[in-house]
N, C-alpha and C positions, 0 to 999 in steps of 0.2 A: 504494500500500500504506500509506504513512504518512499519507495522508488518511482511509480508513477506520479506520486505530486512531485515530487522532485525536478522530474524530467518534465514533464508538463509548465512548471515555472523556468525551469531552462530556457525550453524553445520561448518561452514569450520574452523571454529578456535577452535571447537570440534577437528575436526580430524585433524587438523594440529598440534593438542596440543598431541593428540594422536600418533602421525607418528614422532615428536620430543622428548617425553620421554619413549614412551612403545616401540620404537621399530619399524620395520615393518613386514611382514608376513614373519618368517623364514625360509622357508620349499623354497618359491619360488625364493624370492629376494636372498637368499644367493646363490641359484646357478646362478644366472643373476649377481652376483657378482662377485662368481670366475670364470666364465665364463671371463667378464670383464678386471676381474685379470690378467687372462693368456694370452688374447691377448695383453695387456700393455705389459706383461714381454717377450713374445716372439717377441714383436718389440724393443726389447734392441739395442743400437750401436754397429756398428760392429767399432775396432780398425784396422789402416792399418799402419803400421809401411815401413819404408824406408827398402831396399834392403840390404842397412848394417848394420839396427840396429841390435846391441848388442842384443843375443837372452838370458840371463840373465834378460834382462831389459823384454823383449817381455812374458817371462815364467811369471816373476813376475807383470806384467800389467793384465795378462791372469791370475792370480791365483786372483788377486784382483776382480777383473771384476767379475768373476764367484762366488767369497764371494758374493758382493754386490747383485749382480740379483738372487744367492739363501736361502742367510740370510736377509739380512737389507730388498731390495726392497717388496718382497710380504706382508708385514705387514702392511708396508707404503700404498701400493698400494691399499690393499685391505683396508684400514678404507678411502682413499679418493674415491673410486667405491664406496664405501656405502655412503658415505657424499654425494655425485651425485645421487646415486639412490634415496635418502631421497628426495634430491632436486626437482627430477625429477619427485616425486610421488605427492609433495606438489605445483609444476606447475600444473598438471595435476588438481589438484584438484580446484586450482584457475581458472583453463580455464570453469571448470564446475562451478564453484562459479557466473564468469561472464555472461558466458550462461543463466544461471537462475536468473539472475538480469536483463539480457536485455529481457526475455523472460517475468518479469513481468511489467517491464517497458514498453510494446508492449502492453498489455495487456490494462494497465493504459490507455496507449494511446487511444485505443481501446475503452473502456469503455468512455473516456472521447467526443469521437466522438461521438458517438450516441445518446450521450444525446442532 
């Protein structure tokens, strides 16, 4: 019994060792990324300015705005979607860790009734 929990928490910290310095699958996650990305950046604030504001002030709010959500934000954006996805890959895999822990622990049980 305490060699299958054993080995069972191994491989999870195999591949969680794995999914925190190799990376994760390129090809897929990165588009589930910028996928991600872009709906973050297309729910950006809208600005509503007063009836008299100074349209000076309003051009240059509007020239800011639109640096920030197409320079600074999608860089940002897109390392915290991957920092999530990483996260989200390494839950899933804990959900499976536990699964198969309660699944030998059942077992145990199991075994330990029939005798």
């Amino acid at each position: 019994m305490k060699k299958k929990l054993k080995d069972a928490l191994h491989r999870y910290k195999v591949e969680s060792f794995k999914l925190a310095h190799h990376g994760l699958d390129v090809a897929d996650v990165s588009r589930e990324i910028l996928e991600a990305t872009q709906v973050a950046l297309q729910n950006a604030y809208r600005m509503h300015f007063e009836k008299n504001a100074n349209p000076q002030q309003v051009e240059t709010f509007g020239m800011v705005k639109t640096f920030v959500t197409e320079a600074l934000l999608p860089p940002v954006i897109e390392k915290v979607m991957r920092r999530i996805t990483a996260v989200e890959k390494q839950q899933a895999q804990m959900v499976s860790l536990l699964s198969e822990l309660m699944e030998a622990l059942s077992e145990e049980d199991s075994a330990h009734a029939a005798r």
